[in-house]
N, C-alpha and C positions, 0 to 999 in steps of 0.2 A: 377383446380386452387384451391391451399388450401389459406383459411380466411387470411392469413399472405396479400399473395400476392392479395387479392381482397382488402384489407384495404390499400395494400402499393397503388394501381392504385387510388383510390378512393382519396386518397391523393393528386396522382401526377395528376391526373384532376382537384382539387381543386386549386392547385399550380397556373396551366394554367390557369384557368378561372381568377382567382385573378389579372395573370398579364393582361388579356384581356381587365379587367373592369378601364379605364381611365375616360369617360366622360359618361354622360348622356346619348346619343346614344348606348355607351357600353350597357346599364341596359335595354334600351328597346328591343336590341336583342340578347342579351341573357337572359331576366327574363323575359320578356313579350310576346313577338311573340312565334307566334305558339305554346302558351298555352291554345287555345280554350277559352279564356277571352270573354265575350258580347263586341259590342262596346263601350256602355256606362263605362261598369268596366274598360277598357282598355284605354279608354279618361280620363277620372278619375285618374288613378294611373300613367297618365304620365303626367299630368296636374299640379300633386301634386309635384311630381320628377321636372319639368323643370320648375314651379315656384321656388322651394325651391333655384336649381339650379342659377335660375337668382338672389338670392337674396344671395348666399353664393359667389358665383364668379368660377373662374376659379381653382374648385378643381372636386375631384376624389371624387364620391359618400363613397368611403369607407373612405374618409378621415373625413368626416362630422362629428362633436363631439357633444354629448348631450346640449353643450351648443349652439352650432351653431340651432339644432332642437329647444329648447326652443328658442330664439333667433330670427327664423322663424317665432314661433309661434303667441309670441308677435306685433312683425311689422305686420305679417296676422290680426291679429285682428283690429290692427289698422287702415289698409288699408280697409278693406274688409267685417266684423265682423267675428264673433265669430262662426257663419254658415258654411262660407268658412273655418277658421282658422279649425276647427274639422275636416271636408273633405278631406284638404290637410294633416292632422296628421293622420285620418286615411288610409289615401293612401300613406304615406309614411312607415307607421306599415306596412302595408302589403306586399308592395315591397320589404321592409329591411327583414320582414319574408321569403320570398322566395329566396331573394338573401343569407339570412346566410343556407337554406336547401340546395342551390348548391353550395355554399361553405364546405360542412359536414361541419359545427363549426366550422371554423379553422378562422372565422372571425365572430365577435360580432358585433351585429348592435347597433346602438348611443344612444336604446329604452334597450335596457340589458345593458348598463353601466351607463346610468342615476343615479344621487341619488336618495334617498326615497323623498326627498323633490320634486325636478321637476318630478319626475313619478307623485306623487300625485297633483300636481298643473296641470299636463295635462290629467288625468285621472278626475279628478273634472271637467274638463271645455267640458270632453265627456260625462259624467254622466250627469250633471245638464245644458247642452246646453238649452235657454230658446227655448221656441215653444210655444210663445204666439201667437192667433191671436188679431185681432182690434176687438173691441169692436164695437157696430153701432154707438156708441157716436163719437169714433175716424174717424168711414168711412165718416160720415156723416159730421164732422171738415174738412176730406181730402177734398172730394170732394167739400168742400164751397171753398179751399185753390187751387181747382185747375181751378175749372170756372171761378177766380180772373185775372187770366193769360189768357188774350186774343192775347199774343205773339205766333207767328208761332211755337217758339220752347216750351212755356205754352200748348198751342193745342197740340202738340204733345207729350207732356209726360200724357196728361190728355187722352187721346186717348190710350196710353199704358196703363196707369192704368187702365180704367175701362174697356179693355177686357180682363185681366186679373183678374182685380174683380169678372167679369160678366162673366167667363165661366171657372176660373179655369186652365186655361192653364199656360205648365210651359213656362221660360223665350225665351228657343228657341224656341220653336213652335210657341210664337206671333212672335219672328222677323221673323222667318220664312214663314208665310202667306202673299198668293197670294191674285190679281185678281179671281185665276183660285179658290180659297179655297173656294170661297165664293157660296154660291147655294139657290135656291130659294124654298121652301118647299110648293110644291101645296097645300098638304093637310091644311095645316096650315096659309099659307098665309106669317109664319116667315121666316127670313134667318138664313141659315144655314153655320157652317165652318169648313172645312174637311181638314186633312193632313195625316201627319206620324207623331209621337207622341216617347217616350221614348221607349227602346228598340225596334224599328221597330213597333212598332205596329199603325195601322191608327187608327182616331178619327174621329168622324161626331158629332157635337153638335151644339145646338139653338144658337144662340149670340143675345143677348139682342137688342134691338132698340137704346137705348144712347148707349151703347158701337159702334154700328154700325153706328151710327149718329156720334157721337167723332172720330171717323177715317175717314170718308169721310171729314169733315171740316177740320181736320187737313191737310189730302192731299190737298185739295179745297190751304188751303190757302198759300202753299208751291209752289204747280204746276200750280194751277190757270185753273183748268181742273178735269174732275171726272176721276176715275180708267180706265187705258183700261188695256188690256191681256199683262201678263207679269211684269205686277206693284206689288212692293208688298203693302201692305196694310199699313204697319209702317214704318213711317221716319224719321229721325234725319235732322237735318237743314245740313247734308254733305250726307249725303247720305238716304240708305237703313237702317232701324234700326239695331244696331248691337249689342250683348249681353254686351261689355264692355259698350259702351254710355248708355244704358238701366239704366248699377245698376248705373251710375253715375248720372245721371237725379235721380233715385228712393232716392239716399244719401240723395243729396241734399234738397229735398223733406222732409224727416223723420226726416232731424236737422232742418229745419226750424218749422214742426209740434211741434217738441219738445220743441225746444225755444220758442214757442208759447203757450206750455202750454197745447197744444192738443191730444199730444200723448204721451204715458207712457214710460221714458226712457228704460225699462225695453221691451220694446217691437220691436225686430231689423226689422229693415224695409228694405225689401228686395223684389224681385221678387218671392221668395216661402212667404213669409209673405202674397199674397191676393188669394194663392193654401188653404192656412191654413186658412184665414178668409172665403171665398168662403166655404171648408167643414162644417166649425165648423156656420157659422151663417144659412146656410139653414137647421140643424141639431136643431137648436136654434129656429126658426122659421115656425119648424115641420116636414119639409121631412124627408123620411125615411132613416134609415140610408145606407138600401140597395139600395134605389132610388138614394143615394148622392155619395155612390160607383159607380156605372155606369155613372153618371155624370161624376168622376172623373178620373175614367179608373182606378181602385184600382185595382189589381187580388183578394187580401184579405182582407174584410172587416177589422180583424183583424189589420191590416198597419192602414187602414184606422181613426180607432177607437184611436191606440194608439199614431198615429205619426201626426195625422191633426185635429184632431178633438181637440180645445181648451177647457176641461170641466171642468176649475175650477169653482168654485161659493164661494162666501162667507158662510158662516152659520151663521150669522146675522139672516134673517129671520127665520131660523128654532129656532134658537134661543130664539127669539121672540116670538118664537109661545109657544117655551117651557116651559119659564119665566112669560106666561102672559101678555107680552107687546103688543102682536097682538092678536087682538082677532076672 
């Protein structure tokens, strides 16, 4: 076969595939199955795809126009923050990347026809994503704002927050936890809570006594009864906790702190927002950083250091010290 004819095939495949890709289902199989993707990458970039999806309507991923992606972008933020809105733009980058490699070029994704203006307005908003954590001042505000709340459904989001504060776990893994998660640490006397964690991998760590005290009350005063086998551990007033109810309790939460004066608007309050205060304030507070990686199930201190750990500081004091005002 001479290059004439491997370029004419390579085409007339491209052709096909083009006519094959109608709907969203199209994209997942043909761009994503059976690409050896982790689960997590692969919930990910179709998360991003069948939100954008529900919010553009009943069209043809190739029909999507930069305006539509900008478009997205903005309502994501607004819905969700600015956390999520990056997540789902970079998982749509990289679907649209994949889908213009089996297409040979023969079709430009919504990300290569953008102006310089919207590339740069969404290229800004991946760059300088904030990743602040709370300060103690702010934990210490939250938690007076959530012990206020002696409602079944008060108890129960103050019970989500602080075992998330208090061990660092991301948003599924708390709804996720059992009865069965929880263990008794002879040596120690503490409880312990054990799952499957991000990418497959399992966890076993300490859980605090308040955090562990805030979920049993919570259940107490829902079910009117302690945990038996097969209970999970977090509850919404409808059911089992679930990750949508989660960040919707947490919103709610982080505009009231901020109308109040207590928490920095600059600072998005989220379910990874107490992943991020949890590294950065034990780090603050002296553990080590390698101690705060294994807490946290980091593989690379590295991630660790530059994605969780909050280490701005003012230079005030050194300042101070420079100038002569402190002595």
């Amino acid at each position: 076969m001479n290059d004439l004819e491997v370029v004419r095939n390579r085409i007339l495949e491209s052709l096909d595939r083009l006519q094959q890709i109608r709907t969203v289902d199209d994209v997942e199989r043909l761009i994503l199955q059976g690409q050896g993707l982790s689960h997590n990458s692969y919930s990910t970039y179709m998360t991003a795809v069948r939100s954008a999806a529900a919010f553009l309507g009943d069209r043809s991923p190739l029909e999507w126009t930069p305006e539509d992606i900008e478009a997205f972008y903005d309502s994501t933020v607004k819905r969700c923050g600015i956390s999520t809105a990056t997540t789902y733009l970079a998982g749509l980058r990289h679907v649209f990347k994949r889908l213009s490699a089996m297409l040979a070029g023969m079709w430009e994704t919504p990300f290569e026809k953008m102006s310089e203006a919207t590339a740069k307005k969404l290229r800004r908003s991946e760059l300088h994503q904030t990743k602040l954590a709370m300060s103690r001042r702010e934990v210490t505000a939250l938690l007076a704002y959530l012990d206020a709340d002696k409602s079944v459904a008060g108890q129960q989001t103050r019970a989500a927050v602080l075992t998330m504060l208090a061990t660092g776990l991301r948003a599924q893994e708390v709804c996720d936890l059992t009865y069965d998660s929880l263990d008794l640490d002879t040596d120690s006397g503490g409880w312990t809570l054990a799952g499957i964690g991000k990418g497959g991998k399992p966890f076993f760590m300490a859980v605090h006594p308040m955090a562990l005290e805030a979920m049993t009350a919570a259940f107490r005063a829902q079910h009117g009864r302690a945990w038996r086998d097969g209970d999970y551990l977090l509850h919404s007033t409808r059911g089992r906790l679930q990750k949508p109810a989660l960040w919707c309790k947490l919103k709610k939460v982080g505009a009231a702190l901020v109308e109040r004066g207590e928490l920095r608007p600059s600072v998005e309050f989220s379910a990874h927002l107490f992943r991020r205060t949890f590294c950065t304030q034990l780090i603050r507070l002296g553990m080590k950083p390698h101690q705060v990686q294994e807490h946290s199930r980091h593989s690379s201190i590295e991630t660790l250091l530059t994605h969780y750990v909050d280490d701005r500081q003012s230079t005030a004091p050194y300042l101070d010290t420079l100038l002569g005002v402190a002595v």
